[in-house]
C-alpha positions in Angstrom: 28.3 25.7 -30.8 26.0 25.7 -33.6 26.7 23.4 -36.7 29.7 23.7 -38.9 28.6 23.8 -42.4 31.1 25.9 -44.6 33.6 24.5 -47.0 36.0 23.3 -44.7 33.5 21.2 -42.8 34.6 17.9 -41.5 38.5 19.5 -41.2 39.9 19.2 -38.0 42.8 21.6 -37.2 45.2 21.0 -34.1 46.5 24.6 -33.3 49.8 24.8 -31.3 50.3 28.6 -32.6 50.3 31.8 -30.4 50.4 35.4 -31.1 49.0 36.2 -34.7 50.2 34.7 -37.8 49.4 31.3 -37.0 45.7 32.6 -34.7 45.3 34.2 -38.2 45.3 31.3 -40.3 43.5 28.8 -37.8 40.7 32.1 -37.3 40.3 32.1 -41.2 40.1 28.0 -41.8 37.5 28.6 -38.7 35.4 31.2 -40.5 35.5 28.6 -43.5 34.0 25.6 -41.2 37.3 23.8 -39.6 37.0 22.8 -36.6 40.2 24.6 -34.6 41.5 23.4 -31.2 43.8 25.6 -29.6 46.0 24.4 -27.3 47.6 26.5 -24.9 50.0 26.5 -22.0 48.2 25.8 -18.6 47.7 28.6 -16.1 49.9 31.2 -19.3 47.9 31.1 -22.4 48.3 32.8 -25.7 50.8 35.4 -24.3 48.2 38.3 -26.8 45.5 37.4 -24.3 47.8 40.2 -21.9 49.1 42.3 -24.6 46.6 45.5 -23.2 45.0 47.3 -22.6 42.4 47.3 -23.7 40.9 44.5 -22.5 36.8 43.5 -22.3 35.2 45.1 -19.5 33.2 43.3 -17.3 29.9 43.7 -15.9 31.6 45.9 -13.1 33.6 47.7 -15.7 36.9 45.9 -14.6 39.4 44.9 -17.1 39.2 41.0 -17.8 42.3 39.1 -19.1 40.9 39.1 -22.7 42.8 41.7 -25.0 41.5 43.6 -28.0 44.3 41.8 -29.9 44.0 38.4 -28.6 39.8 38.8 -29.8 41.3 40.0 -33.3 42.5 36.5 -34.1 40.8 33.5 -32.2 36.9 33.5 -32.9 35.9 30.1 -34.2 38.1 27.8 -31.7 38.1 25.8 -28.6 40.7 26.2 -26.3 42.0 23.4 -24.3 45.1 23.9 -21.7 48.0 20.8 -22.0 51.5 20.9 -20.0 53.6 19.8 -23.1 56.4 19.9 -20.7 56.0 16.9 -18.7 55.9 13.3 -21.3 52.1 12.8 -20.7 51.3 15.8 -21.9 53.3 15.0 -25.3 51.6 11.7 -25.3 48.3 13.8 -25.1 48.8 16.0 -28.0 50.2 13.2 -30.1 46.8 11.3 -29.6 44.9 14.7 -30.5 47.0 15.5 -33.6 45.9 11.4 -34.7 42.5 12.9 -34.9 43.2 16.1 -36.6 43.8 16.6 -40.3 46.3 19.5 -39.7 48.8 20.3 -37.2 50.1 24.3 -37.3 52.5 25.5 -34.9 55.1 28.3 -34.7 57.9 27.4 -32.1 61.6 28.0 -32.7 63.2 25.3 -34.8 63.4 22.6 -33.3 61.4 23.2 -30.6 58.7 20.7 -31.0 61.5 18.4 -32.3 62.8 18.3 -28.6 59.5 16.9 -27.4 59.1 14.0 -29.8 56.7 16.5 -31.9 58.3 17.3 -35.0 57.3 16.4 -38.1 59.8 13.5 -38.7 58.5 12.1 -35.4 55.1 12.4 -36.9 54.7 11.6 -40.6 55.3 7.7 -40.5 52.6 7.2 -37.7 50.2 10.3 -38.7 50.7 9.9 -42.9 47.7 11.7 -43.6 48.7 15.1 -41.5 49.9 17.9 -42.9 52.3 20.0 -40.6 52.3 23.6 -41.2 55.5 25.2 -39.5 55.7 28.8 -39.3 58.9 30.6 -37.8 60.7 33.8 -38.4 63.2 32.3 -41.2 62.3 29.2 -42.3 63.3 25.6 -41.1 66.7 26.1 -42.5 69.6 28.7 -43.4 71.5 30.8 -41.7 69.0 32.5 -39.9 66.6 29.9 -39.2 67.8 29.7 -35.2 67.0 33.1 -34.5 63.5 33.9 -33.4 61.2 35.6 -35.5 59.0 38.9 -35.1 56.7 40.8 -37.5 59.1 44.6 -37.4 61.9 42.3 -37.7 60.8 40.7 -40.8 59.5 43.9 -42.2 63.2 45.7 -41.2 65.2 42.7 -42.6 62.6 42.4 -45.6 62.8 46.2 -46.8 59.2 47.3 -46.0 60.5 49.6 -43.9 63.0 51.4 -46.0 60.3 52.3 -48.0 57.2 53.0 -45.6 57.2 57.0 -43.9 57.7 60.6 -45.5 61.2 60.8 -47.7 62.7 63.7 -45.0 61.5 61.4 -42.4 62.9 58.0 -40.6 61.6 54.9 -41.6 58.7 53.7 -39.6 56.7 50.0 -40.1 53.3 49.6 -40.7 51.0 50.1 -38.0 49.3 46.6 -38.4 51.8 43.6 -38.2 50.9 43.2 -41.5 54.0 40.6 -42.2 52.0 38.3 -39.9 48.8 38.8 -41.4 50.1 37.6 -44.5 51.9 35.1 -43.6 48.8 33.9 -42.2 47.3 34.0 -45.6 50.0 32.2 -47.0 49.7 29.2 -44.4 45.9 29.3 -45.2 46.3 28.4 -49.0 49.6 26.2 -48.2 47.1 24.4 -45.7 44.3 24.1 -48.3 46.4 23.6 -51.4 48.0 20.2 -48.9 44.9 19.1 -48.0 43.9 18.9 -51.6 46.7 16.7 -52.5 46.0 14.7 -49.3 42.6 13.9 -50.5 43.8 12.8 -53.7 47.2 10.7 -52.8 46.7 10.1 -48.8 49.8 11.7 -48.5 50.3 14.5 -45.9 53.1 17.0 -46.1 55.4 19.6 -44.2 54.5 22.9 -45.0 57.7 25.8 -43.9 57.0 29.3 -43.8 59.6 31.9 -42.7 58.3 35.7 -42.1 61.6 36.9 -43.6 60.4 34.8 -46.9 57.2 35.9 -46.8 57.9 39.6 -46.7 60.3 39.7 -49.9 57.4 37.4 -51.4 55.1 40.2 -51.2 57.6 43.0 -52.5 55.7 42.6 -55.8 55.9 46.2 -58.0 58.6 47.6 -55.5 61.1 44.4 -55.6 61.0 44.4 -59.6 61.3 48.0 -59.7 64.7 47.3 -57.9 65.4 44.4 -60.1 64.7 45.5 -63.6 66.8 48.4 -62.9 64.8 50.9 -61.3 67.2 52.0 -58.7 66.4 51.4 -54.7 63.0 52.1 -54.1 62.4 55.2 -51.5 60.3 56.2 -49.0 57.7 58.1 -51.2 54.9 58.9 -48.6 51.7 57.9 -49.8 53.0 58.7 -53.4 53.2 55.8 -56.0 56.6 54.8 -56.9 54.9 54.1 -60.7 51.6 56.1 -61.5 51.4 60.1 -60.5 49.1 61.8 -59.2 48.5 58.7 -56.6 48.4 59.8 -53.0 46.9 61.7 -50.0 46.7 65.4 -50.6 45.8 68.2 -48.8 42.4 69.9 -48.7 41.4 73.2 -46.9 39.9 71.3 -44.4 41.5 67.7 -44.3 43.1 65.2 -46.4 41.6 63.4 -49.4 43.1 60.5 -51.8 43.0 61.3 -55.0 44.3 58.3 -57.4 44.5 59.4 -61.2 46.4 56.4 -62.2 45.8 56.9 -66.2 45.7 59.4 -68.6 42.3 59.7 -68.8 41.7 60.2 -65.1 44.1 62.6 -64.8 42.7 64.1 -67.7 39.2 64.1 -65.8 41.2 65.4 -62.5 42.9 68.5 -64.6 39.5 69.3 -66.0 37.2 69.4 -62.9 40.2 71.2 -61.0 39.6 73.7 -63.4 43.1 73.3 -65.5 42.6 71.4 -68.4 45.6 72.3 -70.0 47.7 70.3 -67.6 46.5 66.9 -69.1 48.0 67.9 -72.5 50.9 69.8 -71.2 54.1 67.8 -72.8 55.3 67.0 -69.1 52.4 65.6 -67.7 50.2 64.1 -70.9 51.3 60.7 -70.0 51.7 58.7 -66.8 56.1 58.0 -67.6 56.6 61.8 -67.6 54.1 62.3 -65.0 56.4 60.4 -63.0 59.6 62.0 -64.2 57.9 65.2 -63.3 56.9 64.0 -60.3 57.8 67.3 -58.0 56.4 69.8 -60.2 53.0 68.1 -60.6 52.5 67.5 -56.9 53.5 71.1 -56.5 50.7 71.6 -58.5 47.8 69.4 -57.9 48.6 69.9 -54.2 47.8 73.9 -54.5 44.7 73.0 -56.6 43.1 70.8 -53.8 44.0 73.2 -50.8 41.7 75.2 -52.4 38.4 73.0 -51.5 37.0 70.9 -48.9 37.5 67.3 -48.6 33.8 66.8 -49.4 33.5 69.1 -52.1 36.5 67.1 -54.1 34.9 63.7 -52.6 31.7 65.0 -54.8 33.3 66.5 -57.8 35.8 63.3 -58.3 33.3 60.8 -57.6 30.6 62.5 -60.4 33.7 61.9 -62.9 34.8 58.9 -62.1 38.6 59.8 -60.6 39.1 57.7 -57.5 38.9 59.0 -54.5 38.6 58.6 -50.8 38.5 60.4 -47.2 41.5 59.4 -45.0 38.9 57.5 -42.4 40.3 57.3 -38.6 39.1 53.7 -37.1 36.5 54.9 -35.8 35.0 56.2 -38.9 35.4 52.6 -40.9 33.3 51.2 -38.3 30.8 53.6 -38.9 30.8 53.9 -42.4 27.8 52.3 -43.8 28.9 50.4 -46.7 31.4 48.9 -44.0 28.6 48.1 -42.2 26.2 47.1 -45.1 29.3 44.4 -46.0 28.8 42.9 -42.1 32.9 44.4 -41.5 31.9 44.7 -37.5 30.3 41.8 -36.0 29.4 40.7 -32.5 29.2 37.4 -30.5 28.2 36.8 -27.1 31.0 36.7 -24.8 31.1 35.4 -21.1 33.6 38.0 -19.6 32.2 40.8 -21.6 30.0 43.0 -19.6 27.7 43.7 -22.1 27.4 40.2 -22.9 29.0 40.2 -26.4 32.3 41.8 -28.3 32.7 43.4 -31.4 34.7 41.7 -33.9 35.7 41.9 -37.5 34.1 40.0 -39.8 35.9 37.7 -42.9 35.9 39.9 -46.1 35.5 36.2 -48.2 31.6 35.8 -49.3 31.0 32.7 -51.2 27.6 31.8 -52.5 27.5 28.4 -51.6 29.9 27.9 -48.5 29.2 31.0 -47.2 31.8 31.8 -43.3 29.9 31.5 -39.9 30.8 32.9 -37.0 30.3 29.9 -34.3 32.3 30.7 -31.3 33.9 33.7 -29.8 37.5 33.7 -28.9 37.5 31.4 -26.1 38.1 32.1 -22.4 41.4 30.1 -21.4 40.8 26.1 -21.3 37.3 27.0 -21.8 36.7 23.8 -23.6 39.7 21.3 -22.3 37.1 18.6 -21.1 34.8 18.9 -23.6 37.2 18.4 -26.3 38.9 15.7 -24.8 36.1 14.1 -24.3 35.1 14.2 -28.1 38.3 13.3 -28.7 37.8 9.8 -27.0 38.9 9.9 -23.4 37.0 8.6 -20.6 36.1 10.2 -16.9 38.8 8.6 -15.4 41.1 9.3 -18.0 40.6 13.1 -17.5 40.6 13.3 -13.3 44.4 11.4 -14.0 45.5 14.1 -16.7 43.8 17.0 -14.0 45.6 15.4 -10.8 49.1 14.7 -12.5 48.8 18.8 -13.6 48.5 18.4 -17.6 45.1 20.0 -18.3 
């Protein structure tokens, strides 16, 4: 493990999360320098680590137990395996979270409460920790029992109403985006507690609920709704507030075309060869653009059909209308400004045939703290003596915990 020298250097995160928005945040604050122990159920793991295929290969070409998701999430730690369930096992984490700056976890209310782990059981004799708690509703209300999944949230949160083609059902978004975010959100709760830690010695109890988090990131479509815009619909790719802004189709394919002002769709009219449209009294301005909506995606739509993806790629780009292909996955990774930008990154890897994975790289670049990649995701209780040992324990200590069936 080479040398932690980011930002967050010198931070030491305890991480009791599973699955992805909590991995998420604790991958990020890794990226950024923390130091991230993951603690995980002996024998079980982070359930992701099954969710396959696919899985790495191995140097027989035999599936491994590491998933493509679990990967997406957990670069940047050390995993260590504890059996909270038995009492020294709890007495084992509370000794590690004693040494750690942060505590993150995302069991069901109460859950860690049982144990003798919850933040009341914590704060008096850990004052310096902050707890970040992340569930599907928040630590209170009348949800906050139920347990909590990314669809759900989106469902509950109305990101689905919204997200598919209007003569279509709803679908959710591909990526469990709700989690991402959330992640985000724990990552600048976490950072914006630290802060006031450093400068009062004070700790705090950070609560983040999916179901919160998703109407927190409604933004445009929420105040649409609330300054009296009506129920926003599914639209497609189309803009609920700026027209033309969506995929269209092309002779050959599908391009993006987002004329968001008047003076790109002015450009956009002109290099279609319709100038006319941009002063035309129902589409000169963006408001009746969008009350015209139908008849100008009628229009534009039979304009593109006409050319090639990379012909209107070309002619958009020379006059400055945005633009874009609709890239499969496999295309981003080959794109080379997504490579150029280090978006696809490898690190060696002791299950992986090949003897590293591919993984995606943090979009942040900061010119004095710059990320590091350190560690891969780790192998389960890859690291569980090495950590405990840095942690303080002694040799006889550890062959105790191993014979009693806690690590």
């Amino acid at each position: 493990m080479s040398q932690a020298t980011g930002a967050l250097s010198g931070i030491r995160v305890l991480d009791l999360s599973r699955v992805l928005a909590g991995p998420s945040c604790t991958q990020l604050l890794g990226d950024l320098g923390a130091e991230i122990i993951k603690v995980e159920r002996p024998g079980v793991g982070d359930e992701t680590r099954t969710w396959g295929p696919p899985y790495v290969r191995d140097t027989k070409g035999q599936d491994t137990t590491e998933s493509g998701y679990y990967l997406s999430c957990n670069r940047n730690k050390r995993s260590l395996t504890i059996d909270m369930s038995k009492p020294k096992g709890v007495e084992l984490i509370k000794r590690l979270a004693a040494k750690c700056d942060v505590l993150i976890e995302n069991f069901k209310v109460g859950g860690l409460a049982k144990l003798g782990l919850g933040y009341e059981h914590l704060k008096d004799v850990i004052p310096r920790l902050v707890y970040c708690s992340i569930t599907g509703y928040g630590q209170h209300g009348p949800y906050a029992a139920r347990p909590g999944y990314d669809m759900v949230a989106q469902g509950i949160g109305g990101l689905i109403s919204m997200t598919g083609e209007p003569d279509r059902p709803p679908v959710k978004v591909p990526i469990a985006v709700n989690d991402v975010i959330t992640g985000l959100y724990a990552s600048v709760g976490i950072l914006a507690a630290l802060r006031h830690r450093d400068a009062t010695g004070k700790g705090q109890h950070i609560d983040l609920g999916l179901l919160d988090v998703q109407v927190g990131w409604l933004y445009n479509q929420g105040l649409n709704y609330l300054t009296g815009g009506g129920i926003p619909q599914r639209l497609g790719t189309a803009h609920p507030n700026t027209v033309p802004y969506q995929v269209f189709p092309t002779s050959d394919g599908w391009v993006i075309v987002a004329a968001n002002n008047d003076g790109q769709f002015k450009r956009l009219c002109e290099t279609a060869g319709r100038p006319e449209l941009s002063i035309d009294p129902r589409f000169a301005v963006n408001s009746e653009r969008v009350r015209n909506r139908d008849i100008l995606i009628e229009i534009v739509t039979d304009l593109l059909k006409a050319r090639t993806t990379a012909f209107w790629i070309e002619a958009l780009e020379k006059c400055n209308v945005p633009c874009s292909p609709v890239n499969n996955v496999e295309q981003v990774f080959q794109d080379p400004h997504v490579l150029f930008r280090e978006m696809k990154i490898a690190l060696p890897h002791a299950k992986s045939g090949k003897g590293t994975v591919d993984l995606i790289g943090c979009p942040l670049r900061l010119s004095e703290t710059p990320v590091s990649y350190r560690l891969p995701p780790p192998v389960l209780g890859e690291h569980t003596e090495s950590v405990l040992r840095d942690m303080g324990l002694q040799e006889a200590e550890l062959e105790a915990l191993k014979a009693d069936a806690i690590i």
